[in-house]
C-alpha positions in Angstrom: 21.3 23.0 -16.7 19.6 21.0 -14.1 15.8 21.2 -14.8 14.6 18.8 -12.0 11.1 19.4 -10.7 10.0 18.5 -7.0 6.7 16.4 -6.5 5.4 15.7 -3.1 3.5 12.6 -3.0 1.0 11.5 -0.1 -0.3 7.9 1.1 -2.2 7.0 3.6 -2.6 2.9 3.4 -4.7 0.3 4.4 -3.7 0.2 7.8 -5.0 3.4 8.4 -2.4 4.6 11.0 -2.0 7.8 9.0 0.0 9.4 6.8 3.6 9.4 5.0 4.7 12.4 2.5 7.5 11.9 0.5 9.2 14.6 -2.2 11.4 13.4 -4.9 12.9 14.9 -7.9 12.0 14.2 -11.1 13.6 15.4 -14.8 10.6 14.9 -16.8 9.6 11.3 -16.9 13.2 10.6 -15.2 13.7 9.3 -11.5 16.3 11.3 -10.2 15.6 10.2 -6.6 13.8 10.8 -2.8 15.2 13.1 -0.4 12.2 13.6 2.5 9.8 12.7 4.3 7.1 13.5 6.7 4.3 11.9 8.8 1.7 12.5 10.8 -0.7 10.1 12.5 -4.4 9.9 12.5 -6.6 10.5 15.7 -8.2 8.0 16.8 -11.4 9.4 16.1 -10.3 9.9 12.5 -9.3 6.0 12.1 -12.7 5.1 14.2 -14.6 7.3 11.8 -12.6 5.5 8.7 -13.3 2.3 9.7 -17.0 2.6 10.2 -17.4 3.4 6.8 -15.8 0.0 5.6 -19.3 -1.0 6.5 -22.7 -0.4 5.3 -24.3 2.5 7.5 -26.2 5.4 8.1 -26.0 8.5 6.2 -22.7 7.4 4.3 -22.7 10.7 1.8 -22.3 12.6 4.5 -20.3 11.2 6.3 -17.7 10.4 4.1 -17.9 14.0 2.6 -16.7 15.3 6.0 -14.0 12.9 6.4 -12.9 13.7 2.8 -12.2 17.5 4.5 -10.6 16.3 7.3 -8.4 14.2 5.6 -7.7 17.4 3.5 -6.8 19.5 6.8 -4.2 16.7 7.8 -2.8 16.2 4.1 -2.0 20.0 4.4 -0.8 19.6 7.5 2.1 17.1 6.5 2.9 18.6 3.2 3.4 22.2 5.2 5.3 19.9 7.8 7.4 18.7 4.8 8.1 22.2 3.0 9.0 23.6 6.7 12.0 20.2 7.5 13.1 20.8 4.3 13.3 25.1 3.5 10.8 24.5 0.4 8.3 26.8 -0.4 5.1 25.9 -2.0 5.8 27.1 -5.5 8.7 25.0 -5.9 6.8 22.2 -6.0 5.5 20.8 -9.5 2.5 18.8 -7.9 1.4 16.6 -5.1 0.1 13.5 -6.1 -2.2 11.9 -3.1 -3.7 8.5 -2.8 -6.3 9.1 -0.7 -7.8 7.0 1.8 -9.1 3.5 0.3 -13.0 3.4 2.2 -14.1 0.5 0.1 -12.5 -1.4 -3.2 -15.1 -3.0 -5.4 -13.3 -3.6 -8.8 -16.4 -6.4 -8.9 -18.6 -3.4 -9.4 -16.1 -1.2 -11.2 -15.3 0.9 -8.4 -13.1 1.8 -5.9 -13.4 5.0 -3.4 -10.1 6.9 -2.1 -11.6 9.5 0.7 -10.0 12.8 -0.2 -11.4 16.1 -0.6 -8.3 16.9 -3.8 -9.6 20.7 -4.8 -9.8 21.2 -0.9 -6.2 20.1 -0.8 -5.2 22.0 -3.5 -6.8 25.4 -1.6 -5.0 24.6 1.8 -1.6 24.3 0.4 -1.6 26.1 -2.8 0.4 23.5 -5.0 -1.4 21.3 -8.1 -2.9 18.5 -6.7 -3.8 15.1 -8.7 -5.9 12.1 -7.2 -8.5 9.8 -8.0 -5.4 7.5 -9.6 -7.7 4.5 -9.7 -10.3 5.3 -11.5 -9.2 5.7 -15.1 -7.5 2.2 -14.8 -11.1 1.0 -13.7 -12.4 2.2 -16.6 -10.3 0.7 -18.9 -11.4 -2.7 -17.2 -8.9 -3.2 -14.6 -8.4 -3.9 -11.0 -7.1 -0.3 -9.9 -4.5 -2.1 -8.4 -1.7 -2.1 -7.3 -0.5 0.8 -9.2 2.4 0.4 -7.7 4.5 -2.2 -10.1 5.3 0.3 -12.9 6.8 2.5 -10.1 8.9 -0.5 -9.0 10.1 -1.7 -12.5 11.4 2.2 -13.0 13.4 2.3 -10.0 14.3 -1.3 -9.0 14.1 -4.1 -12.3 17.4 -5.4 -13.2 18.6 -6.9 -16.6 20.4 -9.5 -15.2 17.8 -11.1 -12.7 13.9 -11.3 -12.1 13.4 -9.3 -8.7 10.3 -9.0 -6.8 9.3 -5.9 -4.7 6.8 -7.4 -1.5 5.2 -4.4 0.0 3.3 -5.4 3.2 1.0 -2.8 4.5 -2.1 -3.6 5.6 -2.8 -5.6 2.3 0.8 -7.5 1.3 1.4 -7.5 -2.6 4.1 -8.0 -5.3 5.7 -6.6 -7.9 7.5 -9.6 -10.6 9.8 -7.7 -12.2 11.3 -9.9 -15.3 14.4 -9.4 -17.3 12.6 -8.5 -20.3 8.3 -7.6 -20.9 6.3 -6.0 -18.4 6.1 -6.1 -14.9 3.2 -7.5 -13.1 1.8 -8.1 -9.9 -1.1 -8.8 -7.6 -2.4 -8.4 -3.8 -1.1 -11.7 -2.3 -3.7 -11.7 0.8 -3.3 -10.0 4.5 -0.1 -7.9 5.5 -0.7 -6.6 9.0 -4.3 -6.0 8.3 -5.9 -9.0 10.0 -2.6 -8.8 12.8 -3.2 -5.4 13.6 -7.1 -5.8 14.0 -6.6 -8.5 16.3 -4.3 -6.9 18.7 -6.4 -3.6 18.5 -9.3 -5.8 20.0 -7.3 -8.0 22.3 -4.8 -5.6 23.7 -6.8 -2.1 22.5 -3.0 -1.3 21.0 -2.6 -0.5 17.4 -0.5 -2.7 16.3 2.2 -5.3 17.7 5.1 -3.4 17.8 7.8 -5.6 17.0 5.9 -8.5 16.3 6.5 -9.0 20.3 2.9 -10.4 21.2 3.0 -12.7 18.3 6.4 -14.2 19.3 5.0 -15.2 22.8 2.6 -17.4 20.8 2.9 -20.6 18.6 0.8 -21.9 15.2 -2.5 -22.9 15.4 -2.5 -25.5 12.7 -6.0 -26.2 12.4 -6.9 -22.3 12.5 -3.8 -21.8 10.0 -5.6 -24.6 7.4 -8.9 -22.8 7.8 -8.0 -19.3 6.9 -5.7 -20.5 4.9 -9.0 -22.2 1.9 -10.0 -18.3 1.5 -11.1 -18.9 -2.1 -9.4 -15.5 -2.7 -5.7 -17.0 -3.0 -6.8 -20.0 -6.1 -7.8 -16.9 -8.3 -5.6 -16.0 -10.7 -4.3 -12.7 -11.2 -5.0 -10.2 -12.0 -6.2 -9.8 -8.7 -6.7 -7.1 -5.9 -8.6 -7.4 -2.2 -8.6 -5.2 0.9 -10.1 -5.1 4.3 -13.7 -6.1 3.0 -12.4 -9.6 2.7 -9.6 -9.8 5.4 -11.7 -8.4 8.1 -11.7 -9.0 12.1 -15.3 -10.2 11.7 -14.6 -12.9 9.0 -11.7 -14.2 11.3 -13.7 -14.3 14.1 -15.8 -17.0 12.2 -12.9 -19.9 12.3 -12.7 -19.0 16.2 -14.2 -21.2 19.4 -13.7 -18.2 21.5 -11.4 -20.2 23.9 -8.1 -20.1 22.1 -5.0 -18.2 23.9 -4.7 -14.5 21.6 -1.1 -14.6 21.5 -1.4 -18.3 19.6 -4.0 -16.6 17.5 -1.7 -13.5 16.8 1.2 -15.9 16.0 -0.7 -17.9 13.8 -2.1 -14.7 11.5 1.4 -14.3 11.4 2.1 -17.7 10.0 -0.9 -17.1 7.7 0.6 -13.7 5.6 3.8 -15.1 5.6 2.8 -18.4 4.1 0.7 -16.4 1.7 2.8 -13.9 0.4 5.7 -16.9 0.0 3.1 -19.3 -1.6 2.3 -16.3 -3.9 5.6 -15.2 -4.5 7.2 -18.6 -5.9 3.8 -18.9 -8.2 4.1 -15.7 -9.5 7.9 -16.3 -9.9 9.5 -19.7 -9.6 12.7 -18.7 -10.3 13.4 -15.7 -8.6 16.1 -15.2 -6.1 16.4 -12.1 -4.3 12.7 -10.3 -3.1 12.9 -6.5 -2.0 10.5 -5.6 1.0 9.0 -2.1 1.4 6.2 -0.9 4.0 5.6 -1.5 7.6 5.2 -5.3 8.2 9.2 -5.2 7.4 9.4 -3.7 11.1 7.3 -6.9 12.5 10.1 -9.1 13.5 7.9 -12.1 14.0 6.3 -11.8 10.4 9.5 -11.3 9.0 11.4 -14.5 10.6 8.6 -16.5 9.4 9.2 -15.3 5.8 13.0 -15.9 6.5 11.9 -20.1 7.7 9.9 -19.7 4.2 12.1 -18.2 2.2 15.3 -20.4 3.2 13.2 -23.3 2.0 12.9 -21.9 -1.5 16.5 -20.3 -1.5 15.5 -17.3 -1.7 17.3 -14.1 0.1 15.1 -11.2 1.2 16.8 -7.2 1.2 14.9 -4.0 2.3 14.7 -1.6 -0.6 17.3 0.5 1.3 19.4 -1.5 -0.5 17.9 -0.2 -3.5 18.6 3.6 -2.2 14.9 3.8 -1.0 13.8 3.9 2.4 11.1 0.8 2.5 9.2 3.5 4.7 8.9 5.8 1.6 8.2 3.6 -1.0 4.7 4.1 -1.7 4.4 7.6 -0.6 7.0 8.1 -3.1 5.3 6.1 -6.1 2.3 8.3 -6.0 4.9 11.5 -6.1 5.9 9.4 -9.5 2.6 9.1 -10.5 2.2 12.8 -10.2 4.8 13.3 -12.2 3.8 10.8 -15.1 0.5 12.4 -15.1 2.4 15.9 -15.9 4.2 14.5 -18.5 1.5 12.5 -19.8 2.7 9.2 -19.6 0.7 6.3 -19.4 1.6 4.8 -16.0 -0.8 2.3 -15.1 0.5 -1.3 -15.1 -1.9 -3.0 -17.3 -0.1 -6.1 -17.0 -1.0 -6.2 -13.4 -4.6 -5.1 -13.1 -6.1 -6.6 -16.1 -6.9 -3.0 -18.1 -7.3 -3.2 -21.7 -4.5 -0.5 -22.2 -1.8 1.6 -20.8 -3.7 5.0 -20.1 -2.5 8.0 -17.8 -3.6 7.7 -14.1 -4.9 10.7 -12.0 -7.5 13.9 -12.2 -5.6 17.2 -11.6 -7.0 20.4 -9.4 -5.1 23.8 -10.0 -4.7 25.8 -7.1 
């Protein structure tokens, strides 16, 4: 008898270019795979809206209350895109498990805030809905994140070889998965955060599709060094950042103002590649094969730079398809898993990675 449930889970990452849904199938606590997906974009009011609240402003509450709703209305709006694609109905679906949208990540202060309005959510679509995955990890003294390297260790460790997962979103990070103990990880730095902001204000385009604009460019060395003493990367991990650090503003500081943007593009892609590398072979000297998920896989440019780095250290780089998961789906699909843990109640946070006290079960759930 097959008693596999269906969990949708939603992500909408750092990058803010909107977001993924992904349903798997899970028996119990067991992975039993991924089979969709969906996506919608945000507006560009929405992302303009999103952004401004990274800051310190004017009548925040409110503010971000209303964007909680929206986000909502456009969650709903891809999960109903998702059932429709795919002939489900809503009560064939366990829960949705939804990230949010991360507004501001203060593990300093014990805090990090994921925009989304989750009993709203719930309403709209009429399946359990369970958020707010960061907080309990917070409160048992860790980071928050990344959540995702218990995900990756389910799905992707191997007994024969240390493998790490690099997912580069807007913030890159890694999962060390070992041969034997626990699996650990920490944000390395930039992903396409600090590329995409700089061709949204050069070129007023989102991002640079292909990693074309970059490739017209060439390294800054002097620019590359600067960025490059961010106090952030000789922490230790446990260890988590996001776009409060890694912001167009604190770039613009190493800037003269009279440098060509393409060598400035190229050289921020120099900079997360030689980052996530420089992270990667502290973290885990030996390893040999690295598994890439999320969008900075697409970035031709970033990724031939990791290749130069890489081929250095003899190490070979596979997207997770390889794996039998779309690198696209990955962390949509690890918050449908978190979902899942939280209904079975299993403890699901990585400890090892964000520095809690304990293992403790992730999420807050909203019946609908």
């Amino acid at each position: 008898m097959n008693t596999a449930q269906i969990y949708i889970g939603l992500m909408s990452g750092t990058s803010m270019d909107g977001v993924d849904a992904v349903a798997i199938r899970m028996n119990g606590g067991q992975w039993q795979g991924a089979f969709a997906h969906a996506f919608l974009p945000y507006s560009g009011s929405l992302k303009r809206d999103l952004l401004a609240l990274q800051n310190v402003g004017d009548n925040e509450l409110h503010r971000s209350q209303i964007l909680a709703q929206d986000l909502a209305d456009l969650y709903a709006q891809v999960v109903q895109q998702l059932l429709q694609n795919n002939g489900l109905q809503a009560k064939q679906i366990r829960a949705i498990g939804c990230h949010g949208q991360t507004v501001r990540h203060a593990p300093q202060y014990g805090y990090s805030i994921q925009l989304a309005n989750l009993p709203l959510l719930a309403e709209k679509t009429g399946i359990f809905t369970i958020g707010d995955f960061r907080s309990r990890d917070l409160a048992a003294g860790g980071q928050g994140a990344p959540l995702v390297p218990a995900f990756h260790k389910a799905l992707f460790s191997n007994e024969n070889e240390t493998r790490v997962v690099l997912n580069i979103g807007g913030i890159a990070n890694i999962s060390v998965l070992p041969t034997q103990g626990e699996a650990f990880g920490f944000d390395t730095g930039a992903g396409n955060m600090l590329m995409d902001a700089w061709t949204q204000h050069i070129w007023s385009q989102d991002y640079d599709k292909n990693g074309e604009l970059a490739q017209q460019g060439r390294v800054l060395p002097e620019l590359l060094a600067q960025l490059s003493q961010q106090e952030y990367f000789a922490l230790p991990y446990p260890k988590s950042t996001g776009r409060e650090l890694f912001s167009l503003g604190w770039l613009k500081t190493f800037l003269r103002g009279d440098e060509n943007p393409h060598d400035v593009l190229r050289t921020l892609a120099q900079f997360s590649a030689q980052t996530i590398a420089d992270a990667i072979v502290q973290a885990a000297p030996n390893v040999q094969n690295v598994f890439v998920c999320g969008g900075g896989i697409e970035n031709a440019t970033l990724m031939s730079c990791l290749q130069n780095l890489f081929d250095e250290k003899s190490i070979k780089w596979h997207s997770t398809a390889q794996l039998h998961l779309n690198p696209q789906w990955v962390e949509a699909a690890a918050f449908a898993w978190l979902a899942a843990c939280w209904c079975v109640q299993m403890p699901s946070n990585p400890h090892h990675a964000t520095g809690a006290r304990q293992a403790v079960i992730l999420g807050a759930g909203h019946f609908a």
